[in-house]
FIVOVO-540058 format. One record per residue (C-alpha): z, x, y; residue number from 1; residue in three letters. Coordinates in steps of 0.25 Angstrom, whole numbers, plus 5000, padded with zeros to 4 digits. Each point is the difference from the previous one (the first is absolute). Layout:
! residues N
> Z/X/Y/NUM/ALA
...
END
This chain:
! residues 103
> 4964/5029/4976/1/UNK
> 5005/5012/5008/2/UNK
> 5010/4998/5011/3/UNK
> 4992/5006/5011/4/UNK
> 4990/4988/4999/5/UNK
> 5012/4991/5001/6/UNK
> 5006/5008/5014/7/UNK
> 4986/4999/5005/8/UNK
> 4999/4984/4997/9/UNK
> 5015/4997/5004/10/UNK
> 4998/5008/5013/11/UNK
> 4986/4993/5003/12/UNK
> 5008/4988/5001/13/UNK
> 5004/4996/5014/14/UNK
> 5013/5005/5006/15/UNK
> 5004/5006/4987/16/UNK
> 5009/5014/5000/17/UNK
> 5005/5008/4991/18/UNK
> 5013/5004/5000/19/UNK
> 5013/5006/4991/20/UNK
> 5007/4990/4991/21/UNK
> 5014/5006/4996/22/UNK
> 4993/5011/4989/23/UNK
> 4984/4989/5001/24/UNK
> 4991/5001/5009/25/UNK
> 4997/4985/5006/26/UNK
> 4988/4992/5006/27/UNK
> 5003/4991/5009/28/UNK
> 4995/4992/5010/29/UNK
> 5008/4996/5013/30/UNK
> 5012/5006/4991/31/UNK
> 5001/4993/4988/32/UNK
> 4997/5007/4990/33/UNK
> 4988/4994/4990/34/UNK
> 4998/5013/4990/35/UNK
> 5011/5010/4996/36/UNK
> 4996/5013/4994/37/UNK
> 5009/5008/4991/38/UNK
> 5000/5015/5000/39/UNK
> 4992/5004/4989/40/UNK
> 4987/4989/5006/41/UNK
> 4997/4996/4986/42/UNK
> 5004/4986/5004/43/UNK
> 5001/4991/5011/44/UNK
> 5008/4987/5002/45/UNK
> 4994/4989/5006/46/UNK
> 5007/4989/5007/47/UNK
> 4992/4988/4997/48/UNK
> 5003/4986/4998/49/UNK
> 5004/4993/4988/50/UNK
> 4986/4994/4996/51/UNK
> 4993/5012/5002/52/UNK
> 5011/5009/4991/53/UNK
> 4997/4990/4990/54/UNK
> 4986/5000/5000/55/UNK
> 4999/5015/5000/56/UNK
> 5010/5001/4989/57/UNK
> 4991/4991/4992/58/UNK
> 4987/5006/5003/59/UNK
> 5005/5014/5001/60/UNK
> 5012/5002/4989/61/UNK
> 4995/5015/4997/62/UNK
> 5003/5005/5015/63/UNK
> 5010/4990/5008/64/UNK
> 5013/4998/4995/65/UNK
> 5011/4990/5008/66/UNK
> 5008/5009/5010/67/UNK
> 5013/4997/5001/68/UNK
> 5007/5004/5013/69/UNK
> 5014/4995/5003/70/UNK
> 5004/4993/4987/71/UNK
> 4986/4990/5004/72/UNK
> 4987/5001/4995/73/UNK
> 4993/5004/5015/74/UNK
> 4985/5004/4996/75/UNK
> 4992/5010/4990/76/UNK
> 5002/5014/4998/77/UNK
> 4984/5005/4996/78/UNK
> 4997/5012/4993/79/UNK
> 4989/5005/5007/80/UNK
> 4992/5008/4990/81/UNK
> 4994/4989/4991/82/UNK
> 5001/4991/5011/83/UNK
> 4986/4993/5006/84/UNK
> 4999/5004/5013/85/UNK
> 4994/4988/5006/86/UNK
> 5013/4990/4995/87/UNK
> 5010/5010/5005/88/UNK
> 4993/5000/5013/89/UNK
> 5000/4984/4998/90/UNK
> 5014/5000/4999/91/UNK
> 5005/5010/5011/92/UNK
> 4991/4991/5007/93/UNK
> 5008/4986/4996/94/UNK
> 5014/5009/5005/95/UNK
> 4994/5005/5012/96/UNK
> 4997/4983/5002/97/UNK
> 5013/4997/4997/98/UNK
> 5007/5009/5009/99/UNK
> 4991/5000/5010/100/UNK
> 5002/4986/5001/101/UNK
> 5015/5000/5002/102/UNK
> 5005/5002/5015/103/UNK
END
């Protein structure tokens, strides 16, 4: 999966931005942030819920790992070359949900 495809889904998504995160780059939607970008975009972290990090861990241990931000585990960092573009897609989705819920 390339990282285009994913700016174009992320941004598809209703009220997302993209925006600077310290040295990221960040998607998010009415400011909280559901995908963080590191500098070289061969990754993404994506905030999902605790089910949903399991499940893809599970079903997906050769490109999500647990990302730990803040001494807590807080999402999946996916390494997007041998990542299926369709369950990345799923999961920005299900972060998008989440946070887009939350006012």
């Amino acid at each position: 999966m390339k990282m285009e495809t994913v700016r174009k889904y992320a941004l598809s998504l209703g009220e997302v931005t993209e925006a600077p995160h310290h040295a990221y780059s960040s998607f998010r939607v009415r400011g909280k942030i559901f995908v963080t970008v590191p500098p070289k975009e061969e990754t993404i972290h994506v905030f999902v819920e605790e089910a949903d990090r399991e499940q893809a861990l599970a079903l997906y241990p050769e490109w999500a790992q647990k990302l730990i931000w803040g001494g807590k585990v807080r999402g999946l960092r996916i390494t997007l070359a041998p990542a299926a573009a369709a369950a990345v897609k799923a999961l920005v989705g299900k972060a998008y949900d989440t946070q887009a819920g939350k006012r």
